[in-house]
N, C-alpha and C positions, 0 to 999 in steps of 0.2 A: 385501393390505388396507391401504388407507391416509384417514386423513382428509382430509387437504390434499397439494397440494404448492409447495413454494417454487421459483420460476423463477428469483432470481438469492441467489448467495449472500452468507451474514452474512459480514462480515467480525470472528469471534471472536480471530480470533487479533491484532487491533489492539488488544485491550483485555486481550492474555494478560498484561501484565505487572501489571498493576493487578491482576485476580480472583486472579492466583497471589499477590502483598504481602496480602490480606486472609488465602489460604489461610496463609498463614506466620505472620499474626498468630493464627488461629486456632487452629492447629497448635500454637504457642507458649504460648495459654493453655491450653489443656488440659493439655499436659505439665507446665504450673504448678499446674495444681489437681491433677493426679494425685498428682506431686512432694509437694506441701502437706498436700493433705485425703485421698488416696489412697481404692480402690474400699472402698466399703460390702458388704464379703463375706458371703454367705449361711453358714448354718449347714451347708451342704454341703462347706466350703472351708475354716472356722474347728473346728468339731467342733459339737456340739449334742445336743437328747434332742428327738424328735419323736414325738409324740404322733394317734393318729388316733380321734376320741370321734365315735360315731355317736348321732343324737338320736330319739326317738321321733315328732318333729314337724319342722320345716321350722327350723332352729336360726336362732339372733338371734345375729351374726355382731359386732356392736356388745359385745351385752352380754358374750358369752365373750371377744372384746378386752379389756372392763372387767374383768372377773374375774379376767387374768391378770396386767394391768400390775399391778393393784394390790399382788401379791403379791412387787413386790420385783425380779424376776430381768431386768429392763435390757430390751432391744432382745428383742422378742417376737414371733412371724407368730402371725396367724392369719386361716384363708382358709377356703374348700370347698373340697373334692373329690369327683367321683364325683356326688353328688346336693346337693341343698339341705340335706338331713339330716347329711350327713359333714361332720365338721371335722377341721382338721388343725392342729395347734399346736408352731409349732418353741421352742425355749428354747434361749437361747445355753448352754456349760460352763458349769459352776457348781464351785468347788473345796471348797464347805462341804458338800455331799452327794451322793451318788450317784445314776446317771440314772433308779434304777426309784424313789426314793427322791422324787425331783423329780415323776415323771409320778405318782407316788398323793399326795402331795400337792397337783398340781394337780388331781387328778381328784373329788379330795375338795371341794376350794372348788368346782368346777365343780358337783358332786349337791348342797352347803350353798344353794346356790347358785337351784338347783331343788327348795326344800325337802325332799330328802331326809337318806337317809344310807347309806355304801357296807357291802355285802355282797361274800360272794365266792361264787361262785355256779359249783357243779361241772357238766359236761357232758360228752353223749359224741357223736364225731364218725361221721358215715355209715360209717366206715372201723372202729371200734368202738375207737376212743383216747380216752383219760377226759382231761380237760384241768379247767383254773378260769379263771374271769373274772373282773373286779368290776363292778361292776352299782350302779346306785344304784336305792333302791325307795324310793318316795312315794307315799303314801297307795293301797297294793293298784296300785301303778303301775310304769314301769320308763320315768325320761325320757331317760336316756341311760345306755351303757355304753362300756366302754374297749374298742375292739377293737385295738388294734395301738400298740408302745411299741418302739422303735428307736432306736440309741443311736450316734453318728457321731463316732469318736475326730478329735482335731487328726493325729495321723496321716494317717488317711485322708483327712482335709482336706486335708494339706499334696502328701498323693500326687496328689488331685485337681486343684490347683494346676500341681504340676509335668506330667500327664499335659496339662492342657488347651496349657499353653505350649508341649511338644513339639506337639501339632497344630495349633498358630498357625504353626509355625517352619515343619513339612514343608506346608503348606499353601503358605506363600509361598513353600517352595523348588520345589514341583509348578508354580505355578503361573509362575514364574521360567522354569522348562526348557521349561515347552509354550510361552510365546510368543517365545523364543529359536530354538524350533526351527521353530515355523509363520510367524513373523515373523523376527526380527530384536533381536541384543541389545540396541540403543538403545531398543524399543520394552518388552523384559521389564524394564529399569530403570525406565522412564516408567510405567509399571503400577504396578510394585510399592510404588513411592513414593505414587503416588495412592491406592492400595489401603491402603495403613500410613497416608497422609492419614485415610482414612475409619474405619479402626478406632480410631486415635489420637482423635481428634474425637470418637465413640461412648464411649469411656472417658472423656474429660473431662468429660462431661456426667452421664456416671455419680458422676464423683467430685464434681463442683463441686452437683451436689444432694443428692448421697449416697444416690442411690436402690442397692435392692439389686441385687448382682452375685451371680447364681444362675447353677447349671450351664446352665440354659435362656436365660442372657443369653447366657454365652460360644456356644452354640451358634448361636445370632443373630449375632454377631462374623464364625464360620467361613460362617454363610452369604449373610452380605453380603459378603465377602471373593471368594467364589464368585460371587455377583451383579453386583458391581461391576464385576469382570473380565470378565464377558460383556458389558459396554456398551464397553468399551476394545477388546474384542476386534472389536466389532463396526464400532466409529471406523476401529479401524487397518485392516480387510478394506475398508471404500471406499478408507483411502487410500492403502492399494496396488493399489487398483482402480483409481483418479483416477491416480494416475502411468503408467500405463499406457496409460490413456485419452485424457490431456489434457499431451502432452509441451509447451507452450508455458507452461506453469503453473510458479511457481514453488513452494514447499514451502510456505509460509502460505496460500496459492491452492488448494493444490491438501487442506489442512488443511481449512481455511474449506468448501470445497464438501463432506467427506469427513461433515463434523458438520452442516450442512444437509440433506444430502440423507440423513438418519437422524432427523431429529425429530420427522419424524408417527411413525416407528415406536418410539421412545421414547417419546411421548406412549401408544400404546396398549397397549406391553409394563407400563411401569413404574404408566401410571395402572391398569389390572386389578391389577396386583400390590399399587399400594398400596388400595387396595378393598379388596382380603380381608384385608390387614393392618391396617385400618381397622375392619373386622368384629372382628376378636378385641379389638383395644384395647377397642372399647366393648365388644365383649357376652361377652367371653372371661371376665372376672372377673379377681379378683388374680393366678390362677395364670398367665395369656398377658400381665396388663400391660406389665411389663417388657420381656419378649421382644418384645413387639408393638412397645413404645415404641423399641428398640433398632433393631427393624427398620424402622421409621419412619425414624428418624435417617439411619442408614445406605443407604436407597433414594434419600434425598433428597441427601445429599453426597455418593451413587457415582453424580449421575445429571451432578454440578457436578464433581466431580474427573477426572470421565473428559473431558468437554469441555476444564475448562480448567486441571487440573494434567496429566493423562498427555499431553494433544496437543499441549499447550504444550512441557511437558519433551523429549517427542519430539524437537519443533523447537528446542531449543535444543541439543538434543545432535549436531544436523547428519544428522538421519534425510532419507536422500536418495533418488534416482531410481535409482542405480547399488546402493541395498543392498536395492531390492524385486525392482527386475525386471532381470532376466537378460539380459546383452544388450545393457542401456542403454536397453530398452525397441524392439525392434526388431520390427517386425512390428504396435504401435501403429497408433494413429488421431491423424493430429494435429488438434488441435483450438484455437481462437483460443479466450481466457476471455473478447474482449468480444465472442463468439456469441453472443445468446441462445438459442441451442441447447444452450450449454454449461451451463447452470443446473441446480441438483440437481433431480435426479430419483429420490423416496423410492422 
């Protein structure tokens, strides 16, 4: 399946040196606002008291926002979950009290809130376990109750921390050994720098707005990293196809035709991909923002770093005809590049 196809090729790699000096300008600011202003860490990473208040009506997401900041306790979430009626409310540590301490305090201004006042209210489960809840009652009514209060040591933060960076690390070291061993080491360098290009860049822009960095960003990180890799991967398979194809080419030639003769097909992998990532941005809510905005980012600079940081680096590194094909390329087709026969073909 293809939309178009181009008959003679771009010449990208005439213009590698210039898109790679902006890539290093960019590169260079991000690791300056990292450096500087550093990621805005969720309550998943830092520690936190999380809170989950179910509502009898469809909750005003505004005003439980209001409710909370007012109360003092700094950098605050609050989103849906689950339905229109669930809320979920993170609160950073706090060292003047403790976390069940924190969540009936909020839960208290939350019922004041909705002209009640909190009860605790006993129950028994289908299983026949006797439990308590609090409950706020107004007028013969019940507008919301507390169901669920979770409590997230800096420990566990700091483990989360370290578990997510081992998976950054054997990620690029996985992804290091399979194109070393299906291609060629000049080409698993050239990847992997493009690839740390495009995570690096995803962080900068996390830190230089200070949007938050949630487990579900970094998991956005791992799967653009994975994404990325499959458009390099796809570059470098024409152009060890193209050397084989077309021995009168030289390596920019045969570069140029490798990232031509794949752009209808990035057109329709990356545009569907970005569509449903596109979908959750808008209609996902706070809980896919981030992740969606991350993956945003990252579709769009792994779609520019595979073009013109890994194919370039490639080529600078002296990626050649004797380190694809076997041989020297024996048993080929030779082919003139001023054919036009020779022109990509998606």
């Amino acid at each position: 399946m293809e939309f178009f196809r181009i008959r003679r090729d771009i010449p990208f790699m005439r213009y590698a040196l210039v898109f790679n000096l902006i890539s290093a300008l960019t590169f260079a600011a991000a690791v300056f606002f990292l450096v500087t202003r550093g990621l805005h860490l969720s309550n998943e990473f830092t520690g936190g008291t999380v809170l989950e208040v179910s509502y009898a009506q469809s909750a005003d997401l505004a005003r439980v926002r209001a409710v909370v900041e007012k109360m003092g306790f700094g950098d605050v979430q609050v989103q849906n979950f689950g339905t229109s009626r669930d809320v979920m409310i993170r609160l950073p540590v706090s060292k003047d009290a403790k976390p069940q301490e924190l969540a009936a305090r909020v839960f208290t201004q939350l019922c004041s809130a909705e002209n009640g006042s909190v009860t605790e209210q006993q129950y028994t489960t289908p299983q026949g376990e006797q439990g308590s809840r609090r409950a706020c009652q107004a007028a013969a009514a019940e507008p919301l109750t507390l169901s669920r209060t979770e409590f997230v040591g800096p420990s566990v933060g700091e483990e989360l921390v370290w578990d997510g960076g081992k998976a950054l690390i054997f990620v690029v070291l996985g992804i290091m050994g399979y194109l070393a061993i299906r291609f060629e080491k000049k080409f698993a360098v050239a990847a992997i720098i493009a690839n740390l290009h495009d995570v690096v860049i995803i962080l900068g822009f996390f830190a230089f707005f200070q949007w938050e960095f949630s487990l579900s960003v970094l998991a956005a990180v791992l799967a653009v990293l994975g994404y990325s890799v499959n458009e390099s991967v796809v570059i470098f398979d024409r152009i060890r196809e193209a050397f084989r194809k077309f021995r009168k080419m030289n390596t920019h030639e045969v570069i140029d035709h490798a990232i031509t003769s794949t752009i209808s097909r990035t057109i329709i992998t990356h545009g569907s991909t970005q569509m449903m990532v596109l979908s959750m941005l808008l209609f996902g809510g706070p809980t896919l923002h981030y992740f969606a905005v991350a993956l945003t980012i990252g579709i769009l600079f792994g779609i520019y770093s595979s073009v013109f940081v890994a194919a370039a680096i490639a080529m600078w590194l002296g990626v050649s005809r004797d380190d694809l094909v076997k041989g020297g390329g024996t048993g080929t087709k030779d082919s003139d590049p001023g054919d036009p026969n020779a022109g990509a073909v998606v």
